[in-house]
N, C-alpha and C positions, 0 to 999 in steps of 0.2 A: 504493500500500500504506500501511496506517496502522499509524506507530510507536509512535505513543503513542494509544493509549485517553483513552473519552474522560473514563475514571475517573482518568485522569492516570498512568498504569501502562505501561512498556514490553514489547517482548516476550516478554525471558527476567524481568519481572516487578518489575523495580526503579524506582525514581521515578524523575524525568529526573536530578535532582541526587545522585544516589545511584551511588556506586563500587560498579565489582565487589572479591568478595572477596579480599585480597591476602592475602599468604604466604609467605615469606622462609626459606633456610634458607642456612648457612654452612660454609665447609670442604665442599665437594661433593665435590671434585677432588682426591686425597689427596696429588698430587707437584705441583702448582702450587703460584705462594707466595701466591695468594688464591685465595677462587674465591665462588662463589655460585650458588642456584638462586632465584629470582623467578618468581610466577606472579600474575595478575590476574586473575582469572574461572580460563577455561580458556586463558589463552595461559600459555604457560611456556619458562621461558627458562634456561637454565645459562650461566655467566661464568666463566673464568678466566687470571686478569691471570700472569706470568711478569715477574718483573724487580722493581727496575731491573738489568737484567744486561748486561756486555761489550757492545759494538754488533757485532753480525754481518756486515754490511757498510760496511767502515771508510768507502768514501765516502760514505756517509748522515749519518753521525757531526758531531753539531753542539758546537761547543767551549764555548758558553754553556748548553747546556739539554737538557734529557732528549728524545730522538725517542719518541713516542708512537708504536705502529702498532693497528692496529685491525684483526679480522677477521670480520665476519658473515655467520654461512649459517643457511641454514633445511634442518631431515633432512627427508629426501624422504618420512616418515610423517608430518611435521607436520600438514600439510592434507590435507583427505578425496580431494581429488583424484590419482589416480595418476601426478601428473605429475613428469617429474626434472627438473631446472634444473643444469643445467652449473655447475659450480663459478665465481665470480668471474664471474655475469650483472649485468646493468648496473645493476637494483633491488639486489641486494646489495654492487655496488659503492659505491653511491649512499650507501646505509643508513650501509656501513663508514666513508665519509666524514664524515656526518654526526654518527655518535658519536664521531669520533675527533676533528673539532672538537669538541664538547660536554664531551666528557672533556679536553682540552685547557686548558681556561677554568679545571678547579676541580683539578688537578693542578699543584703550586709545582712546576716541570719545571728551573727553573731552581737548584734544589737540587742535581741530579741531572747536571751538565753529561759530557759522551762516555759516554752509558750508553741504553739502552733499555728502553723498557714494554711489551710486547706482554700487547690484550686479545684472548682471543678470546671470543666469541658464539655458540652456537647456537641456535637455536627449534625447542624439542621437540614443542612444540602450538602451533598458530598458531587465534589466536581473536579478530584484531584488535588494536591499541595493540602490536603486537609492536617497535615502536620506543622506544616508553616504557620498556615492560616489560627491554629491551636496558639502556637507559640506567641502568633504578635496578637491574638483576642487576649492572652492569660499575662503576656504587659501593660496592654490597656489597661486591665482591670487591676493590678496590682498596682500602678502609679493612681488609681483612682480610688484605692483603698487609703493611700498613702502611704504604701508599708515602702522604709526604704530600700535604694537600688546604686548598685554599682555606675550603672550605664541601662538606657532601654537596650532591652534585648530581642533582637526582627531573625526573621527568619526565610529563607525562600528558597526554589528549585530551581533545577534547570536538568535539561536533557541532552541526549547527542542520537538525532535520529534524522537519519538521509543524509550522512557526511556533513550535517548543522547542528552547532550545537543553538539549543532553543530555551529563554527562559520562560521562568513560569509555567509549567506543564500544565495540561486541561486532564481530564482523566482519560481522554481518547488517548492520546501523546501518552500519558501517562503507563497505560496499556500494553502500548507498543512492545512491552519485552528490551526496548534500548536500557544503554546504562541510565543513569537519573539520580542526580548528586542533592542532597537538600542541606544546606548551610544553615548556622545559628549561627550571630554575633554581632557583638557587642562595639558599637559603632565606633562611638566615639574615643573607646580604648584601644578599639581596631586589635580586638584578639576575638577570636574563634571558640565559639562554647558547643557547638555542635557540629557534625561531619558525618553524613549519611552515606554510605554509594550503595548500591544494589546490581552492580556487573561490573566486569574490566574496562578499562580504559587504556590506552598510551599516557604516558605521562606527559607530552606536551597538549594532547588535548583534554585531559583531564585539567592540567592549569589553565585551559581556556574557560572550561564548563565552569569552573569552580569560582575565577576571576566572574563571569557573567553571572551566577548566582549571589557574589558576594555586591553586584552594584545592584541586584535587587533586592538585599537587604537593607544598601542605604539607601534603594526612594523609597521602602516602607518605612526607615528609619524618619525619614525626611516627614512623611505624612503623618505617623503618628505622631511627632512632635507640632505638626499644626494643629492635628486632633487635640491632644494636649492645652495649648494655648488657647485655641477658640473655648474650651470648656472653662479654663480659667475667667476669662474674661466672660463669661456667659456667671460664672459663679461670682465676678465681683461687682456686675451691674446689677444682681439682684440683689446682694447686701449692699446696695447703692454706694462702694467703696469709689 
């Protein structure tokens, strides 16, 4: 199958180097102390962080540093298929792990010592990148918790299918069976908290992939921080600040 044209054009129509449409909105979750919706194309994602609160179970409870927990599921309308997935299957265990390290790296946890952070994640639409998408809905909602942070922490993909490599994967692309690199990291320190691949690569075009992954880390980096701001500003004109 041909992903890219040979006008240089993908299938839902965007150049290779070209992100889908993001979209950010804040305060989703009216009784969480953060929360966030995130959406890229069509995947979309709701976040909402709880804490730092009480540890619920005292032996977990660590005396220098905040216990992170993490939880991801996808609603059983997400994908067009009618399929259900058991609660706490092994791709969602996986997933939960993996942003829970990631969120780990730009969360000062050691602010926070016998307390806990519970995120949780759902995928409302699944449309591919629904790990990125997880990653930058579960910063929103933690800078909207207040809890503090190293640096925001964004996330995105990228592919290498039909001799191009392509950012932002849709789930067709996604599909594909190609390699497919998904980046964490932490912009403004410009250090790497996440490193996905799922097939080989050459090593000079894996530094391409990974290079084109990591500048779409910073235009979501970019956008969230207008998100960010506009909410600020939304929050000091109505305490008529």
């Amino acid at each position: 199958m041909e992903y890219v044209s040979p006008e240089g054009l993908r299938l839902d129509g965007r150049r290779p180097m070209e992100m889908r449409q993001i979209r950010a909105e804040i305060g989703a979750v009216a009784k969480a102390d953060g929360s966030a919706v995130f959406e890229m194309g069509n995947t979309k994602v709701i976040a909402a962080v709880y804490g730092p609160r009480e540890v619920q179970n005292r032996s977990q409870q660590l005396s220098d540093q905040a216990l992170v927990r993490c939880e991801y599921s996808m609603a059983n309308f997400s994908t067009g298929d009618r399929m259900r997935r058991p609660k706490g299957d092994r791709r969602s265990t996986e997933i939960s792990l993996v942003i829970r390290q990631t969120m780990e790296a730009c969360i000062l946890t050691h602010l926070m010592p016998r307390s806990q952070i519970d995120i949780f994640l759902q995928v409302l639409q699944a449309d591919g990148g629904t790990r990125s998408a997880c990653i930058n809905a579960a910063t929103l909602a933690l800078a909207d918790a207040g809890i503090p942070m190293r640096d925001l922490v964004t996330s995105c993909s990228a592919g290498y299918l039909n001799s191009t490599p392509l950012l932002d994967l849709n789930y067709v692309e996604d599909s594909a069976g190609g390699p497919d690199v998904t980046v964490g990291i932490l912009p403004k320190l410009d250090k790497v908290t996440l490193l996905q691949m799922d097939a080989k690569l050459p090593m000079d075009i894996f530094e391409n992939v990974m290079q084109l992954a990591m500048e779409g880390c910073k235009a979501v980096a970019n956008y969230i921080r207008e998100v960010l701001l506009e909410n600020t500003k939304t929050l000091e004109y109505r305490r008529g600040v």
